[in-house]
C-alpha positions, 0 to 999 in steps of 0.5 A: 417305817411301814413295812412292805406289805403294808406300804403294798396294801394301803397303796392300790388305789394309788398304783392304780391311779397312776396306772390309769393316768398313764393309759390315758396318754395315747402313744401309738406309735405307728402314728405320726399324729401321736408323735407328741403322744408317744414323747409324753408317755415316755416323759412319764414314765422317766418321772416316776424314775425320777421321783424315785431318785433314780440316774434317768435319762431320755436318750433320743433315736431316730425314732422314739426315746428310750428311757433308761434309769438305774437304782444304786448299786448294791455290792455283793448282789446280782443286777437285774434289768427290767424291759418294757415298753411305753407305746400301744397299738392303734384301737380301730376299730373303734366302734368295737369299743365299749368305751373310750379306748383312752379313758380308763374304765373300770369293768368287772374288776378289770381296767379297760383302755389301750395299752391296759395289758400291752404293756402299760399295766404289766411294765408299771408293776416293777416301777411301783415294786421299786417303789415300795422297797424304796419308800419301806426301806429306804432303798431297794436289796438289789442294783435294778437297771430298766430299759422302757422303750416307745417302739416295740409295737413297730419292731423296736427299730433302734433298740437293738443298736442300742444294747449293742453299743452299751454293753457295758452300762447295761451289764447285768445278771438278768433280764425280767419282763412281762408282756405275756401272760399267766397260763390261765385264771389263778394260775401264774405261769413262768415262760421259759420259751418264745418261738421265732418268726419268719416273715414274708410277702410273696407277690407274682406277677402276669399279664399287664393289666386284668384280663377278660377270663372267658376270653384269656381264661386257658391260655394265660396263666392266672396268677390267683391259681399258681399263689394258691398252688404255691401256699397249699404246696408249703404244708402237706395234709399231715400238717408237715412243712415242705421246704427243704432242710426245714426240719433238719434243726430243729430241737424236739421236744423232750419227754420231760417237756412233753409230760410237763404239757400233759400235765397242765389243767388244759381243756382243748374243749374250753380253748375251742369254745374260747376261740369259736371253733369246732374243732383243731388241727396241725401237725399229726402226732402232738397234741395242741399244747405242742403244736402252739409252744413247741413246734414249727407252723406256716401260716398264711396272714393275707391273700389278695387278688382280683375283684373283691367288691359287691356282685361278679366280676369275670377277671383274670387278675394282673397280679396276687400277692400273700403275706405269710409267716413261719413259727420257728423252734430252737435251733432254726436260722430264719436266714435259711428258711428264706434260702429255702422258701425260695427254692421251694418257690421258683421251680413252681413259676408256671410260664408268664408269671414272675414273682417277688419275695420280700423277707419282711423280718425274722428272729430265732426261738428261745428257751430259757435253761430250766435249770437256771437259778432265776427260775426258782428265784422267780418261782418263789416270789410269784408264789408269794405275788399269787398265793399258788406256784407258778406252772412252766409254759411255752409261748407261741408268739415272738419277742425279737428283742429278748434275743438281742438282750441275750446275744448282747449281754449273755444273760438268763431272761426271765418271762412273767406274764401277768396279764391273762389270754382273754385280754384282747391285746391288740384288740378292741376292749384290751383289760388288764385284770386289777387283781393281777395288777396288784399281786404283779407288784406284789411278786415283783417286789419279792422278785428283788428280795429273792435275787439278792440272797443269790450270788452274782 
């Protein structure tokens, strides 16, 4: 019988077949018109399951399927369970592509389509991993559960009800996932912490309808000027947040956390040149690095007010209304930021103006123990995946679902970003390097290896 790293080598154009017949599916799921769209995608990946000969299901929701497969157990070894997700974002705008978005092209040894990194791409490479153990030897070294779902791009609606209510059929020792990315080029990274989020939209309301501002401008108050007071009072010019108690839990970074950063090969002049600016700012006091991964941030994601076409328009605006988000650390509640906000608000309202605050979502921080037996099991197949160790980083951005995964079923998650920060997730052209591909396979193969020979 082929062993596995032959079966890996000789099989990569095929894995990337198979990726490629995969992202020509256009499930968006916040499209009503791919609906259908979405439930082939979701079939597809139930089929490799099944060719596999896996226990697969197709469970329904109000929304889109689930699709939930297990191997055979394995006595005497740890279960792991692989999330992932099916959907893609919209591609508008479409006239920034280059090609197609749901017609695969291979670019500068990257594949590029919808979906390529977000996470069609990353979610396949532990379908074929299972794959290869299955076809080398005949099963894989330990029991794998997978949960791939059609509705994390807009909020995992019925996913979480779902690890509630199944508890038992879900139970495991380790959750994996890879939906994030590596810390650079060659340079394969563990993450070990995601912040939360708290999300809102702030509307105020003045005068019935737009005003003259030469005529009413002075003795009716413009509800453009009091939001703009309102979000520059959420910051102060130490780049401090300004709500009460809001800093009252949250978790420092330690020295070891700090000398972990400063250590990595991180170049603030290639992060500005990448992103097209000339210089940083943030809170004083923490280096770039520590404000993205480790610290709280307020910002403000869209303003609008008034007359916003072509030439001048002299109005005093009827309303104004912002869109804004706070980043949240271990061990801050999202319930009292929004309790808090609104007594940092309400004693602003200047006279004539009423306001409307909707909490859109929220979700706390978390952080993996660094000590977890996982993380080495990890370490040590990435290393096999890559050819280089993997280096421990933070993320700024938030997976709300990993927190119900940990909630629910008490157990370690382990966050394997293969993909690369210049992906252009959610963006036109988003690629998913091939190289990364098949070395995700690679590693998540010897991921399964590597947990078999721990307790469970």
């Amino acid at each position: 019988m082929t062993d596995l790293k032959t079966f890996l080598a000789e099989n990569e154009d095929q894995f990337v077949d198979d990726l490629c017949e995969l992202l020509k599916i256009p499930s968006v799921s916040t499209d009503s018109r791919h609906a259908g769209d979405v439930k082939a995608a979701g079939d597809w990946v139930a089929d490799q399951f099944r060719k596999l000969g896996f226990k697969t299901e197709v469970i329904d929701t109000k929304g889109h399927p689930i699709i939930y497969a297990e191997s055979e157990p394995v006595p005497g070894t740890p279960v792991a369970m692989v999330y992932g997700h099916y959907d893609v974002q919209p591609p508008d705008p479409l006239d920034e592509w280059k090609t197609p978005p749901f017609e695969p092209t291979i670019r500068d040894g990257n594949v590029v389509a919808r979906g390529a990194t977000d996470d069609k791409g990353q979610m396949l490479t532990h379908i074929k991993s299972a794959e290869a153990w299955i076809k080398t030897a005949g099963k894989l070294p330990i029991q794998l559960k997978y949960i791939i779902e059609g509705e994390e791009e807009i909020g995992s609606e019925n996913l979480p009800g779902f690890i509630e209510a199944n508890k038992e059929k879900l139970a495991c020792d380790v959750v994996v996932i890879s939906d994030c990315s590596q810390f650079g080029p060659g340079q394969p990274a563990i993450t070990y912490g995601l912040k939360g989020i708290a999300y809102f939209e702030l509307k105020l309301f003045g005068p019935k309808q737009d005003l003259h501002s030469g005529t009413f401008g002075g003795a009716v108050t413009n509800p453009a000027n009091a939001i703009s007071k309102i979000l520059a009072s959420l910051t102060d010019d130490q780049g401090r947040i300004q709500l009460p108690g809001f800093y009252d839990d949250v978790v420092p970074l330690d020295d070891r956390e700090r000398k972990q950063f400063a250590d990595l090969p991180f170049s603030e002049e290639k992060f500005m040149n990448q992103i097209g600016v000339d210089g940083v700012s943030g809170e004083v006091d923490y280096t770039t690095l520590e404000r993205r991964w480790g610290r709280p941030t307020c910002d403000i994601n869209g303003i609008t007010s008034g007359y916003q076409g072509e030439g001048a328009k002299t109005v005093l605006p009827a309303t104004a209304s912002a869109k804004f988000s706070f980043r949240l650390v271990p061990d801050q509640d999202n319930h009292q930021v929004t309790a808090a906000l609104k007594a940092h608000i309400e004693p602003q309202l200047p006279p004539g103006i009423r306001m409307e605050l909707t909490d859109f979502h929220g979700a706390p921080g978390f952080v993996v123990p660094l000590d977890s037996p996982f993380m080495e099991a990890a370490s040590k197949a990435i290393e096999k995946g890559f050819g280089t160790a993997p280096v421990l980083i933070r993320e700024g951005g938030s997976i709300p679902i990993v927190m119900d995964f940990a909630k629910h079923l008490d157990v370690d998650v382990l966050l394997l970003g293969w993909g690369l920060n210049d992906d252009n997730t959610h963006s036109p052209n988003e690629k998913f390097n091939l190289a990364d591909f098949q070395r995700g396979i690679k590693a998540s193969a010897y991921l399964w290896q590597e947990i078999s020979q721990m307790k469970p």
